[in-house]
N, C-alpha and C positions, 0 to 999 in steps of 0.2 A: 173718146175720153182717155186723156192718159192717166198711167199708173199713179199711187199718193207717191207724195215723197216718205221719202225714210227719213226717220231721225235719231240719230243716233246717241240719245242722252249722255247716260254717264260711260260712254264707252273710254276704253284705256286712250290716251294722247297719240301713243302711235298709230291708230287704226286711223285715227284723223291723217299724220302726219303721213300715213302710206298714201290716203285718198286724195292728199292735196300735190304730193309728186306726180302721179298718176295724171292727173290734171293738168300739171305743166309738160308731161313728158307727151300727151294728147297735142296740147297746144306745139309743143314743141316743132312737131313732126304732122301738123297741118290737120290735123283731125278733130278743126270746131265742133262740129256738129257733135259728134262723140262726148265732146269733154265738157257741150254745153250740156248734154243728157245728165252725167253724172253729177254736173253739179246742180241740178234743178231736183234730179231721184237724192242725193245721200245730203244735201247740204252742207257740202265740201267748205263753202264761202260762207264766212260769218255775214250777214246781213243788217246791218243799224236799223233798216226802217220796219224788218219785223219786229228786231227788239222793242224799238219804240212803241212801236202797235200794243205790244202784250204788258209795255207799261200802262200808255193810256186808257189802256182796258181795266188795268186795275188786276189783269191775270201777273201776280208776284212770282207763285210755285213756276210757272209754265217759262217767264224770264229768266227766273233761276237758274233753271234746267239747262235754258239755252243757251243762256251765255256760257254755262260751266264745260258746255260741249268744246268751248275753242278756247280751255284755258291756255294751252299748249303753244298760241299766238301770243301770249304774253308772258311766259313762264321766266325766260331769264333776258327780259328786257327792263329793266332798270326802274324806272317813272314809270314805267307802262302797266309793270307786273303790280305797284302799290295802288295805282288807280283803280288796274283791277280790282284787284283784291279787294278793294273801296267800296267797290257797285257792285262786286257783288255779297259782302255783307250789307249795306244798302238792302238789297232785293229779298237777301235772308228774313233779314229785319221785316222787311215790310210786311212779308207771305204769316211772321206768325202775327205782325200786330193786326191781318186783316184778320186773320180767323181770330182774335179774341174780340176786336171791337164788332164785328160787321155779326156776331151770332147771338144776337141779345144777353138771353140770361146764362146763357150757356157757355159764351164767349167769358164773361163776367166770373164764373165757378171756376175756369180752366187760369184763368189770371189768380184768383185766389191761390191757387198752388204755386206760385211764384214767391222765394221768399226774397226780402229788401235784403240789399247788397251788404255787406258786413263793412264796416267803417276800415277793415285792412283793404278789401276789394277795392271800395273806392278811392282808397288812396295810390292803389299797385294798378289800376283801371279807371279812370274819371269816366272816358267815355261811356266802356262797356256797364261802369255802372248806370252810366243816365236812361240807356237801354234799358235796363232793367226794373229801374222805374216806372219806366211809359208801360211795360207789360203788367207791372202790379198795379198801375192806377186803372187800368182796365176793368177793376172791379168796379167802379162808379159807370155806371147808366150814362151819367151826365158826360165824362169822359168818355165813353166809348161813342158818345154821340157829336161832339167835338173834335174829333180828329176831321185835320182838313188835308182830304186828298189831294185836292187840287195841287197844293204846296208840295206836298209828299214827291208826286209825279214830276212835278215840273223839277224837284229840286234833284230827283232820280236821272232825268233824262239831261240837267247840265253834269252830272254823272261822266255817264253815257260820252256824252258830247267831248269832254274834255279826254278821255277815253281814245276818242276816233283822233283827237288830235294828235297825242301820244304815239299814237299809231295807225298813223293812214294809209299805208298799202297794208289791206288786210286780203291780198290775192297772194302775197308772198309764201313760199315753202319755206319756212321755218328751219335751222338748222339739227341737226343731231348728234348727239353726244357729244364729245370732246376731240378738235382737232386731232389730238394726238396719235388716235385710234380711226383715223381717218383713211380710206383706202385712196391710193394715189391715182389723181386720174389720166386715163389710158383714152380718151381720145373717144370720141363717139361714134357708135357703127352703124353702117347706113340703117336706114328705115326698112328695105327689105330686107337687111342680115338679119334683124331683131326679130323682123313677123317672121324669117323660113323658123330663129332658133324657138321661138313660144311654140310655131303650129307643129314640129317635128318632135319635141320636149313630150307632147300630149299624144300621140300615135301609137298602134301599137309596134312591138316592133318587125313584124311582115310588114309592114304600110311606110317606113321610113323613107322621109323623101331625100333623095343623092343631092346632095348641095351642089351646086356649080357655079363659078365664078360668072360664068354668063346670066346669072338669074338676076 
């Protein structure tokens, strides 16, 4: 049985952005097997058909989570970064209207403490006030029995969908920072230069191995 995978929630964008080099520098240099490990243990690769899963499930928090893991693939891509952004308030949205509609009376007290949008909000926010509506009608029973998920999900996942279109290679390595500050590249070194300079970097130093251009 192997080990779970890791996931790595709200971790900072570069720990992604280190893990997804690492991956292509695997690949690079012929080392499938390796780089398919890592991506199945860290979930290096964004994956659509989990996300979809943990919509149809109706798990909000858990897609949330996930998707926020790869915001990093989207960050300063143009249409890509608003879609985002889109789905996942979307996902926000859905995670608190499930906990106030789906907990009866409890759901129903927790709505109560939402106050109606102020006639400035709605005019500086249409949207985000109509949002805030749907949480305060949450006090009615009748409405909290009324929401229909089916719509919710389906209208989540063309979401989603439109998302994947924006941006369909999501195996790419994302770039970093600013050209400008960019180190010039100096040409790639074989495969064995790289494994002598990591395994020699780690020894102590009685144990240094003598490099030789014959290795």
């Amino acid at each position: 049985m192997g080990r779970p995978r890791r996931d790595h929630g709200q971790c900072p964008a570069e720990y992604l952005l280190h893990l997804r080099r690492l991956d292509a520098f695997l690949k690079h240099h012929g080392l499938l097997q390796t780089a398919y490990t890592l991506e199945m243990e860290s979930r290096v690769l964004f994956e659509p058909t989990r996300l979809q899963m943990l919509v149809t499930q109706g798990k909000w928090s858990e897609a949330d989570r996930y998707l926020r893991c790869f915001s990093a693939l989207w960050k300063d891509d143009g249409d890509g970064a608003a879609q985002y952004t889109a789905l996942q308030g979307s996902l926000n949205f859905n995670a608190v209207l499930a906990w106030l509609a789906c907990r009866g009376e409890e759901g129903g007290r927790a709505a109560a403490r939402f106050k109606p949008p102020s006639d400035a909000f709605r005019k500086a926010d249409p949207e985000a006030a109509k949002l805030k509506d749907i949480y305060c009608s949450m006090t009615s029973q009748q409405a909290r029995e009324s929401v229909n998920w089916e719509e919710i999900k389906l209208g989540t996942i063309d979401k989603m969908e439109e998302l994947l279109r924006l941006g369909p290679d999501l195996e790419r390595v994302p770039s970093r920072g600013s050209r400008r500050y960019r180190r010039k590249k100096v040409g790639h070194k074989p495969a064995h230069e790289l494994a002598y300079f990591l395994v020699n970097k780690r020894l102590p130093r009685s144990q240094k191995i003598k490099h030789s251009a014959s290795v």
